[in-house]
Backbone as JSON, one array per atom type, in Angstrom:
{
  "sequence": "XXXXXXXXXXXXXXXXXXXXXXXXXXXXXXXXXXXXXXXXXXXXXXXXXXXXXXXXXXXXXXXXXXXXXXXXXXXXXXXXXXXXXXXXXXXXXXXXXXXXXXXXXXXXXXXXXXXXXXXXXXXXXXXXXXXXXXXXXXXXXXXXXXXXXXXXXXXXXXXXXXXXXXXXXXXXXXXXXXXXXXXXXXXXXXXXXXXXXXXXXXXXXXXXXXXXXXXXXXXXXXXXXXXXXXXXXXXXXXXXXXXXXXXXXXXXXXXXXXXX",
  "N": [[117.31, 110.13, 84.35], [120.69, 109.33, 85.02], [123.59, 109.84, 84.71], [126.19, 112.42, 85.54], [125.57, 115.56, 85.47], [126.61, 119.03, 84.61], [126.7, 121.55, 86.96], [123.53, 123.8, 87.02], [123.94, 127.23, 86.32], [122.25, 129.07, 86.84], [119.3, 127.93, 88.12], [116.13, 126.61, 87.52], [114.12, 126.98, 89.88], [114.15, 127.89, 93.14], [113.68, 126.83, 96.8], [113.25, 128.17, 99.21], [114.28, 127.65, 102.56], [112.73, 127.93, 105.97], [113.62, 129.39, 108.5], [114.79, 129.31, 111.87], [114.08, 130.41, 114.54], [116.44, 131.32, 117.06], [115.89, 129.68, 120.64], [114.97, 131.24, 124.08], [117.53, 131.35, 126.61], [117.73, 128.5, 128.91], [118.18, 129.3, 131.51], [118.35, 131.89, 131.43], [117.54, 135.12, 133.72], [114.79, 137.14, 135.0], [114.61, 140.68, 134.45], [113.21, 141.81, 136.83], [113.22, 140.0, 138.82], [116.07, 139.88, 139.1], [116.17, 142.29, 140.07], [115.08, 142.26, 142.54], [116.37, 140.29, 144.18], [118.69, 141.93, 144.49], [117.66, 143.57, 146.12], [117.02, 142.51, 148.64], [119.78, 141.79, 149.35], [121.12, 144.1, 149.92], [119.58, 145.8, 152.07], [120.38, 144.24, 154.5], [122.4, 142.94, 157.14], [123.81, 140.87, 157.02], [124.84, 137.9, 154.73], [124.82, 138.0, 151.43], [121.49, 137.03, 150.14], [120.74, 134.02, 148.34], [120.49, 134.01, 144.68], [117.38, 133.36, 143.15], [116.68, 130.59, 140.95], [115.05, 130.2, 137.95], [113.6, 127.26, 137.24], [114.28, 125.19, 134.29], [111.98, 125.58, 131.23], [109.92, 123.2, 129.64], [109.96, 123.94, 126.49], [112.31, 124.93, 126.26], [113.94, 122.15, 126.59], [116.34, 120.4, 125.38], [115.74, 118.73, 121.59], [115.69, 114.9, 121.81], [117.91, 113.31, 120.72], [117.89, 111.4, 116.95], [118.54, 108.25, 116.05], [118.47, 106.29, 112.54], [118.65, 103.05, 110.97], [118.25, 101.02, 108.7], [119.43, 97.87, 108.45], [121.45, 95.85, 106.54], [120.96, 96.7, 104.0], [121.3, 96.17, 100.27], [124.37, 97.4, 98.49], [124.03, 98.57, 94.95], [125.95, 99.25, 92.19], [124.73, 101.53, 89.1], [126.49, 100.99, 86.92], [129.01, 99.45, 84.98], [127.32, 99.01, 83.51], [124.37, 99.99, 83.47], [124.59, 102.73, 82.38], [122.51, 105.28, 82.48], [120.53, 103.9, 84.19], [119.86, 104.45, 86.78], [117.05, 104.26, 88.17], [116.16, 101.47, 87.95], [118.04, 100.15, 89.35], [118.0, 101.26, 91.99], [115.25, 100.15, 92.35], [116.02, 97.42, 92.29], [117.55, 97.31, 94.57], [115.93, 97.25, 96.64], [114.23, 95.3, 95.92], [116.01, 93.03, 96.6], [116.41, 93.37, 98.94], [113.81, 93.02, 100.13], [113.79, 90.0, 99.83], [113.82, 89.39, 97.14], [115.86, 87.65, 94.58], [116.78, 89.0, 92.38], [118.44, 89.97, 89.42], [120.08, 93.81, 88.44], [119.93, 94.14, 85.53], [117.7, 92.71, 84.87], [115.65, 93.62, 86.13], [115.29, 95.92, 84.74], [115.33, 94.96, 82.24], [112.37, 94.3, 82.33], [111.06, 96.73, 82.7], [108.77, 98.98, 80.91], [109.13, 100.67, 78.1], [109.53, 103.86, 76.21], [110.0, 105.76, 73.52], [112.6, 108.21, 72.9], [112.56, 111.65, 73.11], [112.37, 113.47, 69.92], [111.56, 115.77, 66.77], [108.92, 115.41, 65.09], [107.28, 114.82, 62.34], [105.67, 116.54, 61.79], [106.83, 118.99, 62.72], [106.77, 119.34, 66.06], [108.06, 118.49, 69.31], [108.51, 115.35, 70.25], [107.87, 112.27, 72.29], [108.44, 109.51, 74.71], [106.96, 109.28, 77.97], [107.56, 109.6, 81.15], [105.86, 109.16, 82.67], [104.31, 106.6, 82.66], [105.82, 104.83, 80.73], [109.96, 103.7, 80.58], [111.1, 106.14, 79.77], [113.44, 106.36, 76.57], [116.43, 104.41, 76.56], [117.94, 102.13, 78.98], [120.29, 100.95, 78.98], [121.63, 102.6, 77.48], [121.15, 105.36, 75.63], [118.89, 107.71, 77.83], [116.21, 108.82, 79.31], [114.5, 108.61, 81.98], [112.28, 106.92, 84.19], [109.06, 107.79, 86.5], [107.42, 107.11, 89.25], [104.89, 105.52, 88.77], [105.01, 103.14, 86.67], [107.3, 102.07, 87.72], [106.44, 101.24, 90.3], [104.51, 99.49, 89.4], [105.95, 97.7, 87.86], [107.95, 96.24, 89.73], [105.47, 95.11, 91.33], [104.75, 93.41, 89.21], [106.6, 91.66, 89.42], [107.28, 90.99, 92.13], [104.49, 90.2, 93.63], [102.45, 92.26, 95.68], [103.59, 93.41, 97.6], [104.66, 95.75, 98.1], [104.05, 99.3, 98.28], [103.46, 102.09, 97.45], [103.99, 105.52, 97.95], [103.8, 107.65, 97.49], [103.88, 111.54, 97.15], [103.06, 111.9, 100.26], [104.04, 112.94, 103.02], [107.18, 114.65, 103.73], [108.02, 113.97, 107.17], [106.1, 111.43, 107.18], [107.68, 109.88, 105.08], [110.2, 109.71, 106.45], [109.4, 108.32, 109.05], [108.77, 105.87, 107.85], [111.58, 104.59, 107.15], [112.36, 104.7, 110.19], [110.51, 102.88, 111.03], [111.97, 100.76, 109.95], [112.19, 99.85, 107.35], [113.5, 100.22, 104.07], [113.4, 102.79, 101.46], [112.54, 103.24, 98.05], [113.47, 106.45, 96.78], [112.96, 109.34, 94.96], [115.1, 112.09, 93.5], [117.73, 113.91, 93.11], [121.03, 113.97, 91.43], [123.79, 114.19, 93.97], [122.25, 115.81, 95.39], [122.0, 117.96, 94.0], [119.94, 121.26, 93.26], [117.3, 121.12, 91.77], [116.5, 121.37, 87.32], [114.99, 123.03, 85.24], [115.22, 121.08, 81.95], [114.47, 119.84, 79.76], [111.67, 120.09, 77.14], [108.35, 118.37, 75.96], [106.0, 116.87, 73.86], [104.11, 114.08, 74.67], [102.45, 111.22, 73.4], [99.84, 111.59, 73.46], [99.85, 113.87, 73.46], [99.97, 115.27, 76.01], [102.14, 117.25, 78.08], [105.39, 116.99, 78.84], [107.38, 117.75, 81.06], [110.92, 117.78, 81.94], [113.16, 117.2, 84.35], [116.27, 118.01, 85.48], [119.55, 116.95, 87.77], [118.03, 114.08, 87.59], [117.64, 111.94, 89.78], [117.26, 108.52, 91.24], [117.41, 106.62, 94.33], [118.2, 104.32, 96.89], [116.57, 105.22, 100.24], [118.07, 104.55, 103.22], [118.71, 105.44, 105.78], [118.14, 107.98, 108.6], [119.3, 110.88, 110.73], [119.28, 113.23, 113.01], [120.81, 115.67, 110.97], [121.49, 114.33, 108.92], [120.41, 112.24, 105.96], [120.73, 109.21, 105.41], [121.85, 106.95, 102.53], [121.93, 104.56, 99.12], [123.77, 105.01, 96.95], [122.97, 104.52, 93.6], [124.96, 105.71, 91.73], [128.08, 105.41, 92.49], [127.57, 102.77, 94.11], [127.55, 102.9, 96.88], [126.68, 103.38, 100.12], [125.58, 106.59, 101.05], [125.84, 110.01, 102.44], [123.65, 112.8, 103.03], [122.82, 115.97, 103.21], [120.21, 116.31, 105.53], [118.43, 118.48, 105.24], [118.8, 119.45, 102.42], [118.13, 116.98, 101.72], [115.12, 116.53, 101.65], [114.52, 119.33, 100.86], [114.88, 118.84, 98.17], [114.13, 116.44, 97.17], [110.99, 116.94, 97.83], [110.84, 118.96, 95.49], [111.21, 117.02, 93.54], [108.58, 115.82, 93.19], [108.21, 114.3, 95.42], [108.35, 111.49, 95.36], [107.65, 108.08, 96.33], [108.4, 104.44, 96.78], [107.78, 101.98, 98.81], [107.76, 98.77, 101.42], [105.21, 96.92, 102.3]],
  "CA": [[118.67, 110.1, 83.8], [121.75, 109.64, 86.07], [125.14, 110.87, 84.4], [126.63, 113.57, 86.1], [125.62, 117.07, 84.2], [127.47, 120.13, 85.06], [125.41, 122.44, 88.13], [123.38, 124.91, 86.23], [124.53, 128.58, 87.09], [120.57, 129.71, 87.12], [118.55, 127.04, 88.33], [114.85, 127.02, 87.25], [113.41, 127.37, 91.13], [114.82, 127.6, 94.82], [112.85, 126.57, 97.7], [113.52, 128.51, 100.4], [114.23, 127.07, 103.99], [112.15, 128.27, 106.67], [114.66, 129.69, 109.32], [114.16, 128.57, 113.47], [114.24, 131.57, 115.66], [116.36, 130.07, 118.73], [114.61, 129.05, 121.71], [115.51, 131.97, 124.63], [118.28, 130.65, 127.47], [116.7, 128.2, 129.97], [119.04, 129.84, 133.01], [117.85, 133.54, 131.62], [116.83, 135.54, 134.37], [114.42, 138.68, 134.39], [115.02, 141.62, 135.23], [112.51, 141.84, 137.77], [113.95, 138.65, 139.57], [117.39, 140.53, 139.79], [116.15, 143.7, 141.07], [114.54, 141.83, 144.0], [117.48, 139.8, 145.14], [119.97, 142.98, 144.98], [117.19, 144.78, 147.09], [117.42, 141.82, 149.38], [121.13, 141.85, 149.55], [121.01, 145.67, 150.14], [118.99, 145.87, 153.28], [120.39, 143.29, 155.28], [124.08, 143.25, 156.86], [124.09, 139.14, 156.75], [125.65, 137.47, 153.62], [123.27, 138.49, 150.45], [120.42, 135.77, 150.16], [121.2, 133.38, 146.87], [119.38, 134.34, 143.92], [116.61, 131.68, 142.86], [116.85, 130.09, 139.04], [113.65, 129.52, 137.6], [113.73, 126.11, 136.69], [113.82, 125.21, 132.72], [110.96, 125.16, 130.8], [109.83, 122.23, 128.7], [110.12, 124.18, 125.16], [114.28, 124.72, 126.48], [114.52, 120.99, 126.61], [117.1, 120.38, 124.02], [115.64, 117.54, 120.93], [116.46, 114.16, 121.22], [118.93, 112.76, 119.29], [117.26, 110.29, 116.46], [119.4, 107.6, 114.5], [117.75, 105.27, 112.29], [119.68, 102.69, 109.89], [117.91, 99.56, 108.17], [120.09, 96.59, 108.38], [121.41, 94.6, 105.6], [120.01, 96.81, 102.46], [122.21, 95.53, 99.57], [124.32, 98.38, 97.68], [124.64, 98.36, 94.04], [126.19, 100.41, 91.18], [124.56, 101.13, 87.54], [128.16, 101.64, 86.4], [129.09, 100.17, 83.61], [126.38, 98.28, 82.53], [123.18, 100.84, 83.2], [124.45, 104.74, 83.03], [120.93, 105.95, 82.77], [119.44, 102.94, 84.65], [119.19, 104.27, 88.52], [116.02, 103.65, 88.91], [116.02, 100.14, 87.7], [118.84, 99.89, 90.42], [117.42, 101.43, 92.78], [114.89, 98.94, 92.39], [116.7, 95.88, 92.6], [118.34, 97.03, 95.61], [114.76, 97.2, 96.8], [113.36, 93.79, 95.68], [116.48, 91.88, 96.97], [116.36, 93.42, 100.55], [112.82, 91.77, 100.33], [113.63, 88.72, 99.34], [113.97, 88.43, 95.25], [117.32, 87.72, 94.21], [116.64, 89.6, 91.05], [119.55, 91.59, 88.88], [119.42, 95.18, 87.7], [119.62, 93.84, 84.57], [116.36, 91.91, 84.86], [114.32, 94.7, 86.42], [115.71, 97.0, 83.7], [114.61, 94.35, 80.73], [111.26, 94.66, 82.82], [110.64, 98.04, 82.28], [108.03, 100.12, 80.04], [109.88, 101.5, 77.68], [109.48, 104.78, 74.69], [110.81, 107.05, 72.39], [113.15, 109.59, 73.37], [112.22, 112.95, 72.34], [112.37, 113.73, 68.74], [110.98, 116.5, 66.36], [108.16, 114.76, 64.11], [107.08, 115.74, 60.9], [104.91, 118.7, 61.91], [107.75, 120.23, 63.7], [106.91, 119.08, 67.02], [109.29, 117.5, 69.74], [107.35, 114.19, 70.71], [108.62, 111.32, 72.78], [107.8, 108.83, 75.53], [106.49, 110.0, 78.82], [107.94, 108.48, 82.28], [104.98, 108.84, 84.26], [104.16, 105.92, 81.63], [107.38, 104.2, 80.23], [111.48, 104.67, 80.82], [112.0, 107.02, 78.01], [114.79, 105.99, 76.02], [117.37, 103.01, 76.85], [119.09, 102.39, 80.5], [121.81, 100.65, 78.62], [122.32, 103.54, 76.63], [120.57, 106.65, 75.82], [117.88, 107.8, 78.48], [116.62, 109.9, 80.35], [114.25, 108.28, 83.0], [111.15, 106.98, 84.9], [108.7, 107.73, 87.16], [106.7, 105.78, 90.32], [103.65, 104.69, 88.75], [105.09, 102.54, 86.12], [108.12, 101.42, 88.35], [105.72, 100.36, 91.21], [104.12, 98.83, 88.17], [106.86, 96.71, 87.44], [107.56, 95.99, 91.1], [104.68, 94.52, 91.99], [104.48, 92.28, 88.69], [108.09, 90.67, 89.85], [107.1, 90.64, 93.75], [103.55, 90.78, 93.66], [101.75, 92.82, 97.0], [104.77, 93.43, 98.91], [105.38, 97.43, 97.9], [103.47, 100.38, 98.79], [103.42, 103.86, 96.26], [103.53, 106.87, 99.2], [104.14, 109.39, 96.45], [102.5, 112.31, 97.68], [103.24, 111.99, 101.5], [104.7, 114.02, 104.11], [108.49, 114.1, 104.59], [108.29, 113.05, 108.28], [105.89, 109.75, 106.58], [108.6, 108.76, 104.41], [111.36, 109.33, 107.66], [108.74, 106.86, 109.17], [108.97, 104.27, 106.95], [112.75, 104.58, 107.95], [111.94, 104.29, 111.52], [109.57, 101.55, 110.97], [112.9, 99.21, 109.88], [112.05, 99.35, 105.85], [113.84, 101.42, 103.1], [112.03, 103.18, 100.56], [113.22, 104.23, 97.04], [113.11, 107.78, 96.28], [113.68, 110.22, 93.45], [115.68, 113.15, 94.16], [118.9, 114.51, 91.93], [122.4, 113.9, 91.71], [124.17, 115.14, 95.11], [121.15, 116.63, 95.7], [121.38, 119.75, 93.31], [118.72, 121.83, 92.92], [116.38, 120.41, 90.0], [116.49, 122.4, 86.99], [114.23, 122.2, 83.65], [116.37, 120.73, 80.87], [113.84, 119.87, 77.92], [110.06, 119.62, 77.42], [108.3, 117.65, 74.41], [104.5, 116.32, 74.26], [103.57, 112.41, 74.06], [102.18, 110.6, 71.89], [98.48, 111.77, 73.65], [99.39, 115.26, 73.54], [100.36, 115.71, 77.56], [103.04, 117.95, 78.01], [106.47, 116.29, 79.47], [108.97, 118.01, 81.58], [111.71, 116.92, 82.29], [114.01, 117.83, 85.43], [118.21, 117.34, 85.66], [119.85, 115.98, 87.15], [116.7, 113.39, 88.41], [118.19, 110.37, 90.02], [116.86, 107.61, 92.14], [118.31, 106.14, 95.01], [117.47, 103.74, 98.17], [117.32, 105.58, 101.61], [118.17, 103.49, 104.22], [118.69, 106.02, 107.33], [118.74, 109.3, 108.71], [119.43, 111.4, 111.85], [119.1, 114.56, 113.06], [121.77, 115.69, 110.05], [122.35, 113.67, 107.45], [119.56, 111.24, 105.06], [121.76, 107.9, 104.47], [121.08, 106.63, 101.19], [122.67, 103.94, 98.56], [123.82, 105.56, 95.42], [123.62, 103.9, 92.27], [126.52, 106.43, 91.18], [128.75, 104.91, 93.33], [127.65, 101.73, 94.3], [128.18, 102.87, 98.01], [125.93, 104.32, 100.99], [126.1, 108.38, 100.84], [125.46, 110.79, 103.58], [123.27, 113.98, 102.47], [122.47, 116.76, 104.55], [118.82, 116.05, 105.86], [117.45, 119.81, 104.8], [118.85, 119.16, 101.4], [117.37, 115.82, 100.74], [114.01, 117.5, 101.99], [114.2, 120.04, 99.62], [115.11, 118.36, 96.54], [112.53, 115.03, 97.54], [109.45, 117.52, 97.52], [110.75, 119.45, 94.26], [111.12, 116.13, 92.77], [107.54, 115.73, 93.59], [107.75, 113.53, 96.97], [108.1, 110.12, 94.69], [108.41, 107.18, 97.13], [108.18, 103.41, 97.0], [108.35, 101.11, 99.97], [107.45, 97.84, 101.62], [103.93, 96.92, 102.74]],
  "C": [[119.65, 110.27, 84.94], [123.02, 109.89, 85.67], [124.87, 112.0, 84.75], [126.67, 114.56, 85.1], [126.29, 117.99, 85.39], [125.66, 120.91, 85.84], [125.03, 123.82, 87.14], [123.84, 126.09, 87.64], [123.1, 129.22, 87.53], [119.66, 128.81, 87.2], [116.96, 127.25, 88.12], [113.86, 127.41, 88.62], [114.38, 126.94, 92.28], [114.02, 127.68, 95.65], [113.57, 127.03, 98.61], [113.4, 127.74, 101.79], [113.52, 128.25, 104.97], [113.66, 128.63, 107.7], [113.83, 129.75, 110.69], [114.36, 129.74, 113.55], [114.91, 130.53, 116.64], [115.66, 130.33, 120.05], [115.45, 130.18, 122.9], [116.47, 130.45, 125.79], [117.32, 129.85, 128.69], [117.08, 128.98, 131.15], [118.51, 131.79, 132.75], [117.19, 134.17, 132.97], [116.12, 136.8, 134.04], [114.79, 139.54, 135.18], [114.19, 141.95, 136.91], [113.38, 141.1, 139.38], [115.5, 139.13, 140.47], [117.45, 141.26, 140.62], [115.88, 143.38, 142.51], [115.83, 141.4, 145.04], [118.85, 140.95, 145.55], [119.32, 143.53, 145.87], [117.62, 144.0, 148.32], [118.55, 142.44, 150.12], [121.72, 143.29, 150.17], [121.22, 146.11, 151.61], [118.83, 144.89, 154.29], [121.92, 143.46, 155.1], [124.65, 141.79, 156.96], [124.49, 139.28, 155.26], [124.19, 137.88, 152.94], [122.85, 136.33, 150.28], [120.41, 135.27, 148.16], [119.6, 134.05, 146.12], [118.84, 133.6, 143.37], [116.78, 132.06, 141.28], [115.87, 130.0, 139.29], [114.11, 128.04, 136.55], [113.36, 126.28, 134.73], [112.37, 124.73, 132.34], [111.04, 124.51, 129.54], [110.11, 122.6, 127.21], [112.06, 124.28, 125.18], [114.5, 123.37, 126.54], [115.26, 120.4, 125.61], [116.06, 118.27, 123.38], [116.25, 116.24, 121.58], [116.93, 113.55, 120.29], [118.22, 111.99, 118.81], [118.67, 109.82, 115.5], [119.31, 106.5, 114.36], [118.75, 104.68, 111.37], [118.89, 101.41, 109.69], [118.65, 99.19, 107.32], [119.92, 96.22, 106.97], [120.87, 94.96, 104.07], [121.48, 96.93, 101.59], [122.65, 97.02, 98.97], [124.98, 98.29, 96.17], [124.79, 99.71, 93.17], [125.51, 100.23, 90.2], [125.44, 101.02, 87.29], [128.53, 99.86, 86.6], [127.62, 99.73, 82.83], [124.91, 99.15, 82.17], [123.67, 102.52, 83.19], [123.16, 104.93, 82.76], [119.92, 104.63, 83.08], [119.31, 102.9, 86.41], [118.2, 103.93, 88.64], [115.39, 102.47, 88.94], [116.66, 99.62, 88.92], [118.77, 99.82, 91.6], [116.33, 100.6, 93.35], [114.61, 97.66, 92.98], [116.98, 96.11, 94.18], [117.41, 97.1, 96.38], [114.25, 96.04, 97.82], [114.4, 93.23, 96.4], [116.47, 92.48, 98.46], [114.65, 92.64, 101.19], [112.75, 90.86, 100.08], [113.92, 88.42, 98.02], [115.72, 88.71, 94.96], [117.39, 87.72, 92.61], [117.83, 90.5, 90.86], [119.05, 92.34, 88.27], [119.23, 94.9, 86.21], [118.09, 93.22, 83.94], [115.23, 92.52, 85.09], [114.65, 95.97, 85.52], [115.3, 96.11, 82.02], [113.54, 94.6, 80.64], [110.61, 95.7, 82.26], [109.77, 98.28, 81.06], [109.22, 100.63, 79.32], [108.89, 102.51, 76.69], [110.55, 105.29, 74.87], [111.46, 107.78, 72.92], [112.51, 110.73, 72.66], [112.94, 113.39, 71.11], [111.66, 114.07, 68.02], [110.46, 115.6, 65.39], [107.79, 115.7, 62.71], [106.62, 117.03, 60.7], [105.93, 119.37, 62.77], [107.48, 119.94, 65.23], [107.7, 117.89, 67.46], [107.47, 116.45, 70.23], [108.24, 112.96, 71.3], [107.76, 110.64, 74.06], [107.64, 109.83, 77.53], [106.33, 109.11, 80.48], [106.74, 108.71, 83.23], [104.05, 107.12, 83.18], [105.09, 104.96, 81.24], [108.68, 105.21, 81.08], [112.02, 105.07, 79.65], [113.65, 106.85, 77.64], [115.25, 104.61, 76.45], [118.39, 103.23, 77.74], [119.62, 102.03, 80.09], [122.36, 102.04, 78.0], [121.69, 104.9, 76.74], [119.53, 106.7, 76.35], [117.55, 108.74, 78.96], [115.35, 109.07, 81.73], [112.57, 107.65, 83.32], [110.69, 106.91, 86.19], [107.88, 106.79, 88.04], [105.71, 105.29, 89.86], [104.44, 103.53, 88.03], [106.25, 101.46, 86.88], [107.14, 100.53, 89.65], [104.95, 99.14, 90.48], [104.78, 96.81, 88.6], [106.95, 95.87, 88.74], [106.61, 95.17, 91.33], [104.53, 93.56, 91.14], [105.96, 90.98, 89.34], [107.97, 90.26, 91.57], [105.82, 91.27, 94.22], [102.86, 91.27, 95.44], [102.22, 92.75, 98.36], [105.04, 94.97, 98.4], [104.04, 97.75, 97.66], [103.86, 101.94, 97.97], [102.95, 104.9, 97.51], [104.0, 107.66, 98.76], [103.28, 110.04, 96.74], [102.91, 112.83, 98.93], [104.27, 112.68, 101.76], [106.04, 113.47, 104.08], [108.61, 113.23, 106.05], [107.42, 111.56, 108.18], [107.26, 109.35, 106.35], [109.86, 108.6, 105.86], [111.05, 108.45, 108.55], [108.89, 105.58, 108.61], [110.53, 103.75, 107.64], [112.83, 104.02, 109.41], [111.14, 103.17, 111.97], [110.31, 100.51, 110.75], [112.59, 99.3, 108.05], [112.61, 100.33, 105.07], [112.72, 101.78, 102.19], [113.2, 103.85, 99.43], [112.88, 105.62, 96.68], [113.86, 108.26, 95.24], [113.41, 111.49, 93.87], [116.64, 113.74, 92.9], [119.92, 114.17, 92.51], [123.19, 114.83, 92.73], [123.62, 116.14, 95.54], [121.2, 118.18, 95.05], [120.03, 120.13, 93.02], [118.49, 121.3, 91.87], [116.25, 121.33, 89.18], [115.62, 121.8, 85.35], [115.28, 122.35, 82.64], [115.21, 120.64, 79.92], [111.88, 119.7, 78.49], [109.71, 119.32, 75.79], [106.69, 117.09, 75.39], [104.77, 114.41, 73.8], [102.79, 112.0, 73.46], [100.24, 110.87, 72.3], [98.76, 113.44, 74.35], [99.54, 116.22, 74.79], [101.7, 116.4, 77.39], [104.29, 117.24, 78.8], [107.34, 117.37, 80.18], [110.02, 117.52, 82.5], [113.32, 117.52, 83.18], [115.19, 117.26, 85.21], [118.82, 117.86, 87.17], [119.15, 114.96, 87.84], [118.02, 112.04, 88.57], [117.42, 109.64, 91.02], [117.87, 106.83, 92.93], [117.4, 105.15, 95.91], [118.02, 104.53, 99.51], [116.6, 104.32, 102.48], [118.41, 104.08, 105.53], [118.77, 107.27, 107.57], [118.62, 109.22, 110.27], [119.17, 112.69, 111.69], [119.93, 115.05, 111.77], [121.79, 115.32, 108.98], [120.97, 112.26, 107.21], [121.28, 110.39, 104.85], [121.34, 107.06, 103.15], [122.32, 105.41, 100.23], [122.66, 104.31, 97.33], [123.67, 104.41, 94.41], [124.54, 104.09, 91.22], [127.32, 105.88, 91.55], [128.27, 103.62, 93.87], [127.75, 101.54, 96.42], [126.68, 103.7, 98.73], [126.55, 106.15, 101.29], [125.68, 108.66, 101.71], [124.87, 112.21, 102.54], [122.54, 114.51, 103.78], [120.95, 116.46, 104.61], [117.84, 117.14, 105.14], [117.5, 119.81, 103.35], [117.99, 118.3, 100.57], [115.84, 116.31, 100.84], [113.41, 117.83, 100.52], [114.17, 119.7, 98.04], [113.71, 116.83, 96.25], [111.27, 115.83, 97.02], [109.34, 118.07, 95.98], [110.36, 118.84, 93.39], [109.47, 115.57, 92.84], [107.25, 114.03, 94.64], [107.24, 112.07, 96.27], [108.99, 109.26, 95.86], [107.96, 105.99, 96.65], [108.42, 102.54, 98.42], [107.59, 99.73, 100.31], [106.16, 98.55, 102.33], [104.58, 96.54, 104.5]]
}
């Protein structure tokens, strides 16, 4: 689902960031080092004798800078025609950077669909199940799906050109990046923390839950800083802080697509 919900006040989990220790000064000297050259300087009525640097060591070598950007990836909006159809969008903007000059509309007819969630006769909620179908309707009421069924689709419209690296390591998918190819991911709206909104079983009894506010996007670059990405909120390339998209990528459980 991609309409903008209000930021819960108590989010269902926070992933803590690991915090760096910084790296000591390369120019530090020790004490030792000092004491010597003042003794020097001491016991001698010539000018005092310079005090030696210890050259920097390789762990002081400041990072280099990285900044990746693949060329030419198309950016489109759902807005008006799909509100709850990012990841159809996402998609498209996909397939046509490889070649298919397919609309969101077309890879959103595509789609798996079910049921939204609704209480059945015995009192239970029951509804369709996106690791499976896109529960509900991207024209209208939805709430979303996941990578199997979208790679699914994918590959029937542009067969054995995309790659499912759901699962994999953050610095993989920043690879793929670096390799020249985007990759769609599913993350949340301006990267808020993910928070459980509803749960309901499917029609075989599996349990569903279902995260807000889940959105899909195409990233197309990062740097040290900032994941670049093409909203389907906006219609435009976004900047998100790198540690953010991170954190919200893995919560979302580290769903990628990309080229072979």
């Amino acid at each position: 689902m991609c309409l903008a919900l209000p930021k819960p006040t108590a989010p269902a989990f926070v992933q803590a960031l690991r915090p760096v220790a910084p790296s000591p000064a390369a120019s530090e000297l020790s004490e030792p080092l000092l004491l010597a050259a003042s003794a020097s300087a001491s016991g001698s009525g010539s000018s005092p004798a310079p005090v030696p640097v210890p050259l920097p060591s390789a762990d002081a070598t400041p990072p280099a800078e990285h900044h990746y950007q693949v060329p030419n990836a198309p950016a489109l909006s759902q807005l008006p025609e799909l509100p709850n159809g990012c990841e159809a969008v996402a998609a498209t903007m996909l397939l046509n950077w490889a070649g298919l000059p397919v609309t969101k509309e077309e890879v959103a007819d595509a789609l798996p669909r079910g049921e939204m969630p609704a209480e059945n006769a015995d009192g239970a909620f029951v509804g369709g199940n996106p690791e499976d179908v896109f529960v509900g309707n991207p024209y209208k009421a939805g709430y979303g799906i996941y990578h199997k069924p979208m790679y699914a689709t994918m590959n029937q419209l542009l067969p054995g050109r995309f790659k499912d690296i759901t699962g994999a390591s953050f610095d993989t998918l920043l690879g793929v990046i670096e390799a020249g190819k985007p990759a769609m991911i599913w993350a949340t709206e301006h990267m808020d923390t993910p928070y459980l909104d509803l749960e309901w079983q499917d029609e075989e009894d599996r349990l569903v839950e279902w995260y807000q506010p889940e959105h899909a996007l195409l990233l197309t670059g990062w740097d040290d800083d900032y994941a670049y990405m093409n909203d389907p909120m906006t219609g435009q390339q976004e900047a998100y802080a790198l540690s953010d998209f991170k954190q919200v990528w893995e919560l979302m459980g580290s769903q990628a697509i990309t080229l072979n």
